[in-house]
Every structure is written in structure tokens, then in C-alpha cells.
mmCIF file of the N, C-alpha and C atoms, coordinates in Angstrom:
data_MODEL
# 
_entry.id   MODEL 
# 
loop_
_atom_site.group_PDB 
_atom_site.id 
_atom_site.type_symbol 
_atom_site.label_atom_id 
_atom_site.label_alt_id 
_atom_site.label_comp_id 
_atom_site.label_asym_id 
_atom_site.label_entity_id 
_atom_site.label_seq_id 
_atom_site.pdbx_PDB_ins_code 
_atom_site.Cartn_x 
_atom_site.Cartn_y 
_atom_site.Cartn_z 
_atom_site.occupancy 
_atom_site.B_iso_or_equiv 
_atom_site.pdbx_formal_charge 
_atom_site.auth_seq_id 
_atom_site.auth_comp_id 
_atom_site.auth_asym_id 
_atom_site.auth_atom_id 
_atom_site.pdbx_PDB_model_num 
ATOM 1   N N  . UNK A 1 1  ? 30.727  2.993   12.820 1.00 0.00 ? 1  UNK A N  1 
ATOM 2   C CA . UNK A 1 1  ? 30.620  3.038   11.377 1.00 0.00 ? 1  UNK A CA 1 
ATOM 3   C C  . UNK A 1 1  ? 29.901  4.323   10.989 1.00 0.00 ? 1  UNK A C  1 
ATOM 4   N N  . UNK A 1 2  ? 30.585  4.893   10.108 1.00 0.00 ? 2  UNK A N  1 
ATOM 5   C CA . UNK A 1 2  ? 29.890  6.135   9.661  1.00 0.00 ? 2  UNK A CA 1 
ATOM 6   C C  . UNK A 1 2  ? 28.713  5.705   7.966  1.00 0.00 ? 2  UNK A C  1 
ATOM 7   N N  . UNK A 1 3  ? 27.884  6.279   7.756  1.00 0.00 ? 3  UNK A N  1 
ATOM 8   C CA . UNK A 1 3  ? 27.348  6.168   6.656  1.00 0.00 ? 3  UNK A CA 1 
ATOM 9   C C  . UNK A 1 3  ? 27.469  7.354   6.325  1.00 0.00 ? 3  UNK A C  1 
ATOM 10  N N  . UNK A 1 4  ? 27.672  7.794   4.654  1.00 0.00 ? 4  UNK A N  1 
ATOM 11  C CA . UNK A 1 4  ? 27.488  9.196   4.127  1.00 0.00 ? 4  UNK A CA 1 
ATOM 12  C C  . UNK A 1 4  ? 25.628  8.767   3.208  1.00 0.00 ? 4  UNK A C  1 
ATOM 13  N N  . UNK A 1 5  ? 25.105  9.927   3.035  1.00 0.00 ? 5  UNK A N  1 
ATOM 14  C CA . UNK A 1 5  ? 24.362  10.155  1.853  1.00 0.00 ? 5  UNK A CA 1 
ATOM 15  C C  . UNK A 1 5  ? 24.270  11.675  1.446  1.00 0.00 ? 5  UNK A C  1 
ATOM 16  N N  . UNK A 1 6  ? 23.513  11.393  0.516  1.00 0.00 ? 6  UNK A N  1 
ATOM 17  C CA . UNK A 1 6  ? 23.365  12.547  -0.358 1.00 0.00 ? 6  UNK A CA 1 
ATOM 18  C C  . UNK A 1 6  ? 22.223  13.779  1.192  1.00 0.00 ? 6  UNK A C  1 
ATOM 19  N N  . UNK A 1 7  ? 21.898  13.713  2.133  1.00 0.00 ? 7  UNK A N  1 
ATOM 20  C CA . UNK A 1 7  ? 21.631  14.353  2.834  1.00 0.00 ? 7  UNK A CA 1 
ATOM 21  C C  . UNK A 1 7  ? 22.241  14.629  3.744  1.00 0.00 ? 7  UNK A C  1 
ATOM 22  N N  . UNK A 1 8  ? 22.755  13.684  4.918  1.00 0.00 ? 8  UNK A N  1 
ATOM 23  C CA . UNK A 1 8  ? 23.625  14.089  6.152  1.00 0.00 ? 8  UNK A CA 1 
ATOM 24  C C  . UNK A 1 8  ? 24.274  12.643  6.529  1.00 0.00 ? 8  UNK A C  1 
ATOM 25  N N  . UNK A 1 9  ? 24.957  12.716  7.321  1.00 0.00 ? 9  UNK A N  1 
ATOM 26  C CA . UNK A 1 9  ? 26.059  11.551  7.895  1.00 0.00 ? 9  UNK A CA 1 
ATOM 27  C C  . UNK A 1 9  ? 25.650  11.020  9.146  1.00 0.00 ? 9  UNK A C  1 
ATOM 28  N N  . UNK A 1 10 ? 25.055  9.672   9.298  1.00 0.00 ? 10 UNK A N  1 
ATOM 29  C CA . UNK A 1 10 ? 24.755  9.119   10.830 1.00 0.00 ? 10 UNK A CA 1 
ATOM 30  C C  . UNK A 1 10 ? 25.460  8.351   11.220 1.00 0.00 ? 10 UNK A C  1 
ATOM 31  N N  . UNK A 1 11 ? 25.688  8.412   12.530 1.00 0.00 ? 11 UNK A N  1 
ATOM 32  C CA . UNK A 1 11 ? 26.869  7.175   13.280 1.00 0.00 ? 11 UNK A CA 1 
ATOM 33  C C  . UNK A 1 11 ? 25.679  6.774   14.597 1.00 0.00 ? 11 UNK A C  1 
ATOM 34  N N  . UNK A 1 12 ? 26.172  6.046   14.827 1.00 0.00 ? 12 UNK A N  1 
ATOM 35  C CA . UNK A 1 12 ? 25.174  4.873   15.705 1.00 0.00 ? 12 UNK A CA 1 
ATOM 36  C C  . UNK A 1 12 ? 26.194  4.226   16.606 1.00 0.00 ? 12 UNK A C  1 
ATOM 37  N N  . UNK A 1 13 ? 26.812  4.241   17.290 1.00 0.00 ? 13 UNK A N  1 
ATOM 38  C CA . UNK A 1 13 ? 27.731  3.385   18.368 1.00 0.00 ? 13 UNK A CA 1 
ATOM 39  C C  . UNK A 1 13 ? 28.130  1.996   17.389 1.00 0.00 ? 13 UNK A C  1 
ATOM 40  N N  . UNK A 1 14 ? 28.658  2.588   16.177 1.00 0.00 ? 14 UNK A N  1 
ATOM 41  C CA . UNK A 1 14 ? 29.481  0.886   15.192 1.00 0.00 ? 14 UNK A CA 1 
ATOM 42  C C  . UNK A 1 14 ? 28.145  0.505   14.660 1.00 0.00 ? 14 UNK A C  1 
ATOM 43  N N  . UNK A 1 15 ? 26.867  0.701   14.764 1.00 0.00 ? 15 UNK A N  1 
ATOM 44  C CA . UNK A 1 15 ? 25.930  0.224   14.126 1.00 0.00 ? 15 UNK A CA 1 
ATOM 45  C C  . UNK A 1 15 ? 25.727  0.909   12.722 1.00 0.00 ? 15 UNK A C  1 
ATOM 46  N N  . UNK A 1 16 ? 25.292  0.129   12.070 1.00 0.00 ? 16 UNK A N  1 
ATOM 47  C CA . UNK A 1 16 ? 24.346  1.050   10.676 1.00 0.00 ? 16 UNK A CA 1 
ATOM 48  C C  . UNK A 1 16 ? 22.773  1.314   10.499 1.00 0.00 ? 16 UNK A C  1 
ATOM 49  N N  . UNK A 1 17 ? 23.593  2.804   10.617 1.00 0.00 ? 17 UNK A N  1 
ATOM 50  C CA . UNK A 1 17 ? 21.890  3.393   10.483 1.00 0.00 ? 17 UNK A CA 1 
ATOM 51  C C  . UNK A 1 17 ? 21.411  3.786   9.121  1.00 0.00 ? 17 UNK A C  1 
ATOM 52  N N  . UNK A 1 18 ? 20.619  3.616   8.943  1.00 0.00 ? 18 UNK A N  1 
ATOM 53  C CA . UNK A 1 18 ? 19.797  3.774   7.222  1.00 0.00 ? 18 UNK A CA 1 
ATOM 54  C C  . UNK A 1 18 ? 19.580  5.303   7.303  1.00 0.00 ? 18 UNK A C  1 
ATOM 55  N N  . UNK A 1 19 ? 19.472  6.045   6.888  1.00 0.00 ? 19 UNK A N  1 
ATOM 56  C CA . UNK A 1 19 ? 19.148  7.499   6.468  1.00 0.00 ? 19 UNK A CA 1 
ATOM 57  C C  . UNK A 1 19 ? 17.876  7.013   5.839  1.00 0.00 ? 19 UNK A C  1 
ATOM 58  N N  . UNK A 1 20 ? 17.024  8.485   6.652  1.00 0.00 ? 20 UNK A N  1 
ATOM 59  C CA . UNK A 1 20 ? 15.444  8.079   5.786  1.00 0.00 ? 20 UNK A CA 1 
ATOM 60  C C  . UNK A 1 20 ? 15.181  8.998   4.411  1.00 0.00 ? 20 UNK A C  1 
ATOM 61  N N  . UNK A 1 21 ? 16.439  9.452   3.900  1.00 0.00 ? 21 UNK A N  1 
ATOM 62  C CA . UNK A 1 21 ? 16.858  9.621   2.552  1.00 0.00 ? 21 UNK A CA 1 
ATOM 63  C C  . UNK A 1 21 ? 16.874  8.656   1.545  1.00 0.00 ? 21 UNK A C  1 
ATOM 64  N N  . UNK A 1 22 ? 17.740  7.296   2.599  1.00 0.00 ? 22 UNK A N  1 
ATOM 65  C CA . UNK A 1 22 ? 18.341  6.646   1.685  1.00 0.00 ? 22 UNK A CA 1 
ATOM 66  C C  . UNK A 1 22 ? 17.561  6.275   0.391  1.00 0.00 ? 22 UNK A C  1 
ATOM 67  N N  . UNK A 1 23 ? 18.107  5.994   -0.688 1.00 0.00 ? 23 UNK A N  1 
ATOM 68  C CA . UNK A 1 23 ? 16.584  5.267   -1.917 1.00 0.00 ? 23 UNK A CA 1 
ATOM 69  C C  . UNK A 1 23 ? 16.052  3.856   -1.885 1.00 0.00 ? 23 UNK A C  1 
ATOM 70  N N  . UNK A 1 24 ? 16.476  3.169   -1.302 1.00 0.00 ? 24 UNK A N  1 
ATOM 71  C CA . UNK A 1 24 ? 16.174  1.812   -0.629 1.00 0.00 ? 24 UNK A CA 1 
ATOM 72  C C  . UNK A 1 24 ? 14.883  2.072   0.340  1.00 0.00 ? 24 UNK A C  1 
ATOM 73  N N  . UNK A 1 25 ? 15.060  3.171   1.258  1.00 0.00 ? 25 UNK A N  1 
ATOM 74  C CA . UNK A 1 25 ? 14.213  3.076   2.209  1.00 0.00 ? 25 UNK A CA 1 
ATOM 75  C C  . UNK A 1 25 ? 13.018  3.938   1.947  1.00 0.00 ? 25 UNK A C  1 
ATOM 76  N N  . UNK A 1 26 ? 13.203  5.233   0.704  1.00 0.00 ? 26 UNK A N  1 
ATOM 77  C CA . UNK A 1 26 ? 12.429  5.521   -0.181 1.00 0.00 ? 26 UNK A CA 1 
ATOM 78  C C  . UNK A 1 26 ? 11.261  4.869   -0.718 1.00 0.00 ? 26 UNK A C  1 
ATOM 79  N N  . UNK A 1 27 ? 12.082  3.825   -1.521 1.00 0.00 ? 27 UNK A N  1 
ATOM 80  C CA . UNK A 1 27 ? 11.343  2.655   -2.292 1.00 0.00 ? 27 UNK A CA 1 
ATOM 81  C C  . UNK A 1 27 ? 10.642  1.979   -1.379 1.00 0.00 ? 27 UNK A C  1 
ATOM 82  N N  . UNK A 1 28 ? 11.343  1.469   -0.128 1.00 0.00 ? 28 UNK A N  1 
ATOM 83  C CA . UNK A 1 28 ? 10.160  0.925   0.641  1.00 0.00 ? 28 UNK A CA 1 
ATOM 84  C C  . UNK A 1 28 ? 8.683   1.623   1.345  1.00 0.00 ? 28 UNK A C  1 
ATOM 85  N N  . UNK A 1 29 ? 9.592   2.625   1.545  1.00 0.00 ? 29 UNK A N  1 
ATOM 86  C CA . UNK A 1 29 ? 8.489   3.706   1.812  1.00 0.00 ? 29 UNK A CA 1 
ATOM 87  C C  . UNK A 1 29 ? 6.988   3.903   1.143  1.00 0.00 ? 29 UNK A C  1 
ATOM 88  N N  . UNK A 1 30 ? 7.486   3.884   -0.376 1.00 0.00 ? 30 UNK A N  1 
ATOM 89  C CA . UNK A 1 30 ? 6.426   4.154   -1.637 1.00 0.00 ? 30 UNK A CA 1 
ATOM 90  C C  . UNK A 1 30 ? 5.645   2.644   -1.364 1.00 0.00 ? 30 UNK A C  1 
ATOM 91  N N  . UNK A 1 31 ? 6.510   2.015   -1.487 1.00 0.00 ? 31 UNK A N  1 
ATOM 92  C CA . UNK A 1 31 ? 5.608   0.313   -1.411 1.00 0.00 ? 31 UNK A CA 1 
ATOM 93  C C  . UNK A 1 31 ? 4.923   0.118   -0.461 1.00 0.00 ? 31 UNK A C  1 
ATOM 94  N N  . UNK A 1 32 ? 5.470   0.630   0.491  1.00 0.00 ? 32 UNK A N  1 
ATOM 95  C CA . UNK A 1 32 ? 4.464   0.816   2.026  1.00 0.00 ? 32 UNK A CA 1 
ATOM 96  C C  . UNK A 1 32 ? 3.014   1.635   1.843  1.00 0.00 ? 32 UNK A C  1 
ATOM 97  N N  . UNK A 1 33 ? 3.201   2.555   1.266  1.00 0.00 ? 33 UNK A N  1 
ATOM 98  C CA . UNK A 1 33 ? 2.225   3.836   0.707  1.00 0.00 ? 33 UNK A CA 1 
ATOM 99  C C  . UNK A 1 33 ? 1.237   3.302   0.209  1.00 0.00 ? 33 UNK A C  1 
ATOM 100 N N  . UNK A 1 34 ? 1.650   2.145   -1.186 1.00 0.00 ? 34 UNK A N  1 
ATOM 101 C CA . UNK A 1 34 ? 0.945   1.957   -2.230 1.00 0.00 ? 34 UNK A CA 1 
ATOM 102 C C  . UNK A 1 34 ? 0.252   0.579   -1.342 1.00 0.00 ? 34 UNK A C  1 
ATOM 103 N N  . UNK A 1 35 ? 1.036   -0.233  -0.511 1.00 0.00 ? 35 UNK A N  1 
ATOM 104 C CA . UNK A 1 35 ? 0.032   -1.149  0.062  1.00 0.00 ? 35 UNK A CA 1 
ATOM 105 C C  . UNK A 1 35 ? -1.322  -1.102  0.955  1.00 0.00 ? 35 UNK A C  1 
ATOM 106 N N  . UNK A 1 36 ? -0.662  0.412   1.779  1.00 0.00 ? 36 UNK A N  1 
ATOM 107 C CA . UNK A 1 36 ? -1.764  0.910   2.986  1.00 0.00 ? 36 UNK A CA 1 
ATOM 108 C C  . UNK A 1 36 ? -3.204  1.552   1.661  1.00 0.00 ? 36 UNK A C  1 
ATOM 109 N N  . UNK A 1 37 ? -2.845  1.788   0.949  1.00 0.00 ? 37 UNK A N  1 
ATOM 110 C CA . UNK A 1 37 ? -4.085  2.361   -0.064 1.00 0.00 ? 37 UNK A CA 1 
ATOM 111 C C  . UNK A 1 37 ? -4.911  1.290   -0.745 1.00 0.00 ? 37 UNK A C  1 
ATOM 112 N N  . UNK A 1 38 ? -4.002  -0.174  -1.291 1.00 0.00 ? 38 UNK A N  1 
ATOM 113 C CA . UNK A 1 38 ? -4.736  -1.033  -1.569 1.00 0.00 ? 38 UNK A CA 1 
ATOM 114 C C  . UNK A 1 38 ? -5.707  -1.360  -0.111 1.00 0.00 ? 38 UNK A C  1 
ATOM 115 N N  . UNK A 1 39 ? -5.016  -1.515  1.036  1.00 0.00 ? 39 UNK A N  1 
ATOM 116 C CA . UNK A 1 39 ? -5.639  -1.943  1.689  1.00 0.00 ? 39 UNK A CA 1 
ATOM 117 C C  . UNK A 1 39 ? -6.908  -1.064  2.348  1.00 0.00 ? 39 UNK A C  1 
ATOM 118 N N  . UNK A 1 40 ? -6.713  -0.085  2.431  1.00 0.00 ? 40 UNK A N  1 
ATOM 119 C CA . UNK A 1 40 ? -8.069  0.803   2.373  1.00 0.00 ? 40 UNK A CA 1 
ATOM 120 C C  . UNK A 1 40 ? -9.309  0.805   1.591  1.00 0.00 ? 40 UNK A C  1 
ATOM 121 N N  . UNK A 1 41 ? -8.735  0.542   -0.040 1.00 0.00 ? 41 UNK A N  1 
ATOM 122 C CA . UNK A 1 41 ? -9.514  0.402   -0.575 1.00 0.00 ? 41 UNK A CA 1 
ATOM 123 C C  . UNK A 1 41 ? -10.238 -1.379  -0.599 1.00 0.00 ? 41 UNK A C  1 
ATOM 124 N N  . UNK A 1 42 ? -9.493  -2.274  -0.150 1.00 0.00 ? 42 UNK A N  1 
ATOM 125 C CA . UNK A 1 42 ? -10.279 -3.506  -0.099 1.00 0.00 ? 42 UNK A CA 1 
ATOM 126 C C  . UNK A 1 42 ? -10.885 -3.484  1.492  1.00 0.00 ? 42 UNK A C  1 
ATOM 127 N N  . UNK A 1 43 ? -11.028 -2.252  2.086  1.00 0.00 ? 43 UNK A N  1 
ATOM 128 C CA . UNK A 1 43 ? -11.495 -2.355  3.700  1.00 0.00 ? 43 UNK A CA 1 
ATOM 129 C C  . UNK A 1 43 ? -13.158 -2.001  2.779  1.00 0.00 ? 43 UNK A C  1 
ATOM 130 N N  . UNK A 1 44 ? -12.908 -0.914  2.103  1.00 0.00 ? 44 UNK A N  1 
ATOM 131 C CA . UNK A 1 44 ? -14.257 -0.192  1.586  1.00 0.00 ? 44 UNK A CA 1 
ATOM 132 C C  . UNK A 1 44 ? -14.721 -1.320  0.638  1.00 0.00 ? 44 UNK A C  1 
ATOM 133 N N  . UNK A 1 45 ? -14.487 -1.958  -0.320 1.00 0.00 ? 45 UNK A N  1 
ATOM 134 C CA . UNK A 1 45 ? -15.018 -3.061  -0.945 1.00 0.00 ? 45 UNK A CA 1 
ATOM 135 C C  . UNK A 1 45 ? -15.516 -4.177  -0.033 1.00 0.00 ? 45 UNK A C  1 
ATOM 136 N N  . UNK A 1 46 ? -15.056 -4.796  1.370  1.00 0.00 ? 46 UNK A N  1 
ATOM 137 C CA . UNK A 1 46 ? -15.249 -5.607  2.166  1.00 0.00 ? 46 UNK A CA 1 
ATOM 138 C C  . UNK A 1 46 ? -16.760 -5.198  2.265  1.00 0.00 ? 46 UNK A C  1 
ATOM 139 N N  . UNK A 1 47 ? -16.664 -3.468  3.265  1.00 0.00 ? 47 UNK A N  1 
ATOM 140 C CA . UNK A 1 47 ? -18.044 -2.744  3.563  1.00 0.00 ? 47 UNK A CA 1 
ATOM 141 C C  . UNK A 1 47 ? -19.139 -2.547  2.929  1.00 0.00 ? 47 UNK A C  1 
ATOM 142 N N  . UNK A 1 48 ? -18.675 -2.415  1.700  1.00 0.00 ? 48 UNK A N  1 
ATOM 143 C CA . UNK A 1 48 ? -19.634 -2.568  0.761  1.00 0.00 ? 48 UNK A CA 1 
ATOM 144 C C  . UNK A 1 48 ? -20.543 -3.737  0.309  1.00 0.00 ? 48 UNK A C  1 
ATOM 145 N N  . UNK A 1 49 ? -19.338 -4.526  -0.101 1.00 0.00 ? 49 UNK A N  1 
ATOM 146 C CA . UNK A 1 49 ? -20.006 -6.023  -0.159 1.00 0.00 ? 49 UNK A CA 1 
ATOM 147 C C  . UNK A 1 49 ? -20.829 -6.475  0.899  1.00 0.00 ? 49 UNK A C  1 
ATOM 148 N N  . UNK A 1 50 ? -20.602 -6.132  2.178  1.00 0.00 ? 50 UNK A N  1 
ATOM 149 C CA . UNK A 1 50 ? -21.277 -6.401  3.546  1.00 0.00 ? 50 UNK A CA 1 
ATOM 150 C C  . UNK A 1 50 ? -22.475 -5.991  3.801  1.00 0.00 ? 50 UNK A C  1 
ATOM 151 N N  . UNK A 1 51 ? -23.055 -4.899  3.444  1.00 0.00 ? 51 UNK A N  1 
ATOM 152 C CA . UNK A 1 51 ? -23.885 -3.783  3.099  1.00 0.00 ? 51 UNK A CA 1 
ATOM 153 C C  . UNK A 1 51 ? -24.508 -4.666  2.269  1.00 0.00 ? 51 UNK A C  1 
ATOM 154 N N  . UNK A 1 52 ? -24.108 -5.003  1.264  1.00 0.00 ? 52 UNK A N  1 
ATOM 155 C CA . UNK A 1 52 ? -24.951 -5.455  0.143  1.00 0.00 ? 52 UNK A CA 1 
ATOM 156 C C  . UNK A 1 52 ? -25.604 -7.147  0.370  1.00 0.00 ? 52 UNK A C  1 
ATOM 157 N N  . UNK A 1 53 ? -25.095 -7.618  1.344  1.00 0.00 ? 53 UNK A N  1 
ATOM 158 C CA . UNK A 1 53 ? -25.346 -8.736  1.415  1.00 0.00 ? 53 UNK A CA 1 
ATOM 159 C C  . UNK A 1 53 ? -26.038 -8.822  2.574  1.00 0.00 ? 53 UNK A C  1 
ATOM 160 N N  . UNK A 1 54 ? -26.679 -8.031  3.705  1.00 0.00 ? 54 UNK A N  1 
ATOM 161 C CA . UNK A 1 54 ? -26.764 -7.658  4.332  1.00 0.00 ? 54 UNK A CA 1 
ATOM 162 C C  . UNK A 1 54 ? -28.557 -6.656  3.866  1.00 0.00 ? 54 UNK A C  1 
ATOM 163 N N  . UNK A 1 55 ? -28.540 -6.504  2.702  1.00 0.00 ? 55 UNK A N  1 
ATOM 164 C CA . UNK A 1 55 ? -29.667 -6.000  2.342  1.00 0.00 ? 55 UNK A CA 1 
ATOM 165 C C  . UNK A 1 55 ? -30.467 -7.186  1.566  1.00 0.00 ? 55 UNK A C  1 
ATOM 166 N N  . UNK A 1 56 ? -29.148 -7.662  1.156  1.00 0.00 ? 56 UNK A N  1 
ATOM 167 C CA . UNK A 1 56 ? -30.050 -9.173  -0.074 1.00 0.00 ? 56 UNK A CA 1 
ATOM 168 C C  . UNK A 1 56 ? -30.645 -10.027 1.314  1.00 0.00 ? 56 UNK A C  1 
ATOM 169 N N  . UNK A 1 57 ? -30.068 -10.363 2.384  1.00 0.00 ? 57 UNK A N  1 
ATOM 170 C CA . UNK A 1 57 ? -30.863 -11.057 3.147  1.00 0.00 ? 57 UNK A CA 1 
ATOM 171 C C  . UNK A 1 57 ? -32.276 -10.644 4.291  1.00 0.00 ? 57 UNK A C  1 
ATOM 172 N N  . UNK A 1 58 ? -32.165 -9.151  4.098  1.00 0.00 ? 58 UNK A N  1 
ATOM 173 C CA . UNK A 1 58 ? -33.250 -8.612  4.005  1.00 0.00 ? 58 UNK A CA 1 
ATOM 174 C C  . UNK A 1 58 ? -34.250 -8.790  3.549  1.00 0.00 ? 58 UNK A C  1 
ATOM 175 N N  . UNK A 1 59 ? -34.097 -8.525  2.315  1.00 0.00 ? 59 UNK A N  1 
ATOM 176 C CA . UNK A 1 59 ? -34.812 -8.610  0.901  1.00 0.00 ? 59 UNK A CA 1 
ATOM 177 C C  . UNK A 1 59 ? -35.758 -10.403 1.091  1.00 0.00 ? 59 UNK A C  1 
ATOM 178 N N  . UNK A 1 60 ? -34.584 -11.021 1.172  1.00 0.00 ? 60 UNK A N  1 
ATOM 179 C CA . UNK A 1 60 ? -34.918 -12.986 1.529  1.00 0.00 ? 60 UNK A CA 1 
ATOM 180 C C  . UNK A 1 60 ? -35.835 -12.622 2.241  1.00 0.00 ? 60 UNK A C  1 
ATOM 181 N N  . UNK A 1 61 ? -35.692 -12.212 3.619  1.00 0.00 ? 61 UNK A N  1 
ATOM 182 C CA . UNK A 1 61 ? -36.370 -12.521 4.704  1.00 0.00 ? 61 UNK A CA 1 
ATOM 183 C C  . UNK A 1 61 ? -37.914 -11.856 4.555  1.00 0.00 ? 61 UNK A C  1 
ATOM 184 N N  . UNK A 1 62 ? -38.105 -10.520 3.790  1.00 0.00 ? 62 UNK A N  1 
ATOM 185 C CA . UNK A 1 62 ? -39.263 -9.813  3.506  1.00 0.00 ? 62 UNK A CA 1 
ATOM 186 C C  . UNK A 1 62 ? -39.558 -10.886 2.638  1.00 0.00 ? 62 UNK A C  1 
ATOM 187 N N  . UNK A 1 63 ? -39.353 -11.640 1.232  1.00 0.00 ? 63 UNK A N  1 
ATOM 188 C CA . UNK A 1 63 ? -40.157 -12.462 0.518  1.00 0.00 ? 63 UNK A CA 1 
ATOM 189 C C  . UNK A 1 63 ? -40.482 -13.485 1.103  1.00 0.00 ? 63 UNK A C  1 
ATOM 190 N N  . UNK A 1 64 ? -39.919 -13.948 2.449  1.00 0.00 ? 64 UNK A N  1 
ATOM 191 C CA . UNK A 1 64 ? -40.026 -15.727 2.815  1.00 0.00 ? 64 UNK A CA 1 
ATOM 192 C C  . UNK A 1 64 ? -41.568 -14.821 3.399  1.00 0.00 ? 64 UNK A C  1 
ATOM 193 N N  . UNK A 1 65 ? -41.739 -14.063 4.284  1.00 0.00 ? 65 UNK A N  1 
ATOM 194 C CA . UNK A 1 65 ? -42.251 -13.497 5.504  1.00 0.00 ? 65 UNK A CA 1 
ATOM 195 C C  . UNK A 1 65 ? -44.224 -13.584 4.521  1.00 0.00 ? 65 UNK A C  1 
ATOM 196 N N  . UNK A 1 66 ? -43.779 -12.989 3.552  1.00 0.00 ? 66 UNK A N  1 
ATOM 197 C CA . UNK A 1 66 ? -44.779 -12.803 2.135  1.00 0.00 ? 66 UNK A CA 1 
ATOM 198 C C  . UNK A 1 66 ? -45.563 -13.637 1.833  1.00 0.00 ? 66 UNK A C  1 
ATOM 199 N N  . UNK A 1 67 ? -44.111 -15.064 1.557  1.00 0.00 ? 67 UNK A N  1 
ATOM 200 C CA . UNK A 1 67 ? -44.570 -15.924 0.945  1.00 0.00 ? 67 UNK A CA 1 
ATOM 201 C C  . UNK A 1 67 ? -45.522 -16.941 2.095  1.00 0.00 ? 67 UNK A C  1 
ATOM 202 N N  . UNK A 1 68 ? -44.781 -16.853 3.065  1.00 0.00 ? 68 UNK A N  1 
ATOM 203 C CA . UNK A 1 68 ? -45.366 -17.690 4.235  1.00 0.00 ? 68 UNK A CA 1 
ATOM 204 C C  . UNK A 1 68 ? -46.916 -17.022 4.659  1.00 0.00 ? 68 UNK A C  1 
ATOM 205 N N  . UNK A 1 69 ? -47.517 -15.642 4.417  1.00 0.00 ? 69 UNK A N  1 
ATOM 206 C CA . UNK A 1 69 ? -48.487 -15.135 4.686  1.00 0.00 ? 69 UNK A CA 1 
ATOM 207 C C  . UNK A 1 69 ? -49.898 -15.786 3.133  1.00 0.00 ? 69 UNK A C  1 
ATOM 208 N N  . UNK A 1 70 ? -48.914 -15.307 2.497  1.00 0.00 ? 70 UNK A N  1 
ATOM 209 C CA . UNK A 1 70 ? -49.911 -16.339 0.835  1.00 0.00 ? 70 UNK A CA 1 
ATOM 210 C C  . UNK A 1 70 ? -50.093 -17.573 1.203  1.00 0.00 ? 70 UNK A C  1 
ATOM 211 N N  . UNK A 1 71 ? -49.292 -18.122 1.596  1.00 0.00 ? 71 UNK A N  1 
ATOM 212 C CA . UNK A 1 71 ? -49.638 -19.848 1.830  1.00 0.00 ? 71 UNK A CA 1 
ATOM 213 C C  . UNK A 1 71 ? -50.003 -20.059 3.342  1.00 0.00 ? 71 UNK A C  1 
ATOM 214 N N  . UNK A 1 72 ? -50.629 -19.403 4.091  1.00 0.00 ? 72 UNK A N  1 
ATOM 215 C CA . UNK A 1 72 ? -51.685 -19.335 5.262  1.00 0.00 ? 72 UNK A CA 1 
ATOM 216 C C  . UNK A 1 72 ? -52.832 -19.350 4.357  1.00 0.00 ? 72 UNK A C  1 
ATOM 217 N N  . UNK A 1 73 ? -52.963 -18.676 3.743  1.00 0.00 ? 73 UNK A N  1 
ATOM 218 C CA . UNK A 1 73 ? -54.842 -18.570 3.460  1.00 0.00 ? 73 UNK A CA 1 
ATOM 219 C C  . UNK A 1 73 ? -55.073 -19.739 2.661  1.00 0.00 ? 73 UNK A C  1 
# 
């Protein structure tokens, strides 16, 4: 099977090959793009949040540490 596009012509032994022209595979392309970026950016929101929660139990552990030294005397 031959495929034409607007770039060049692929044959594959009777198979169909997609051209990475094609606009189908374009479009997936972009959607692929736009998902790997959401997902980067919810890797850095994860880290962040982690970080931050991660300091709040800090924070806990310095007031328990405090509070437990006030209520010795």
C-alpha cells in the first residue's frame, strides 16, 4: 500500500505507514506536548507542596519540643 502526503510517499511491505507529517499525527503530537508540560508542571506543584509540608511538620515538631520544655518546669 502506498500512502501519498503533502511531504513524501511511504510504502511498508502492504502495511500503512503514517507520515510524521501527517495532521492526525501532528495533532497528536501537540497533545502529547501539551500533556508532558502539564505534567511537569504538576511534578513541580507535587515538590512544592512536599517542601511545604515537610517544613509545617517541622515547624509542629519545634512547637511540641517547646511546649513539652514549658510544661517540665
Amino acid at each position: 500500500m502506498v500512502i501519498e502526503t503533502s511531504v513524501h510517499v511511504i510504502e511498508d511491505k502492504g502495511k500503512t505507514v503514517a507520515s510524521e507529517h501527517d495532521p492526525l499525527v501532528l495533532i497528536i503530537q501537540d497533545q502529547l506536548a501539551t500533556q508532558k508540560a502539564k505534567q511537569e508542571l504538576l511534578k513541580e506543584e507535587v515538590k512544592n507542596l512536599t517542601e511545604s509540608q515537610h517544613h509545617v511538620i517541622k515547624t509542629q515538631e519545634d512547637m511540641n519540643s517547646k511546649l513539652d520544655a514549658i510544661l517540665a518546669f
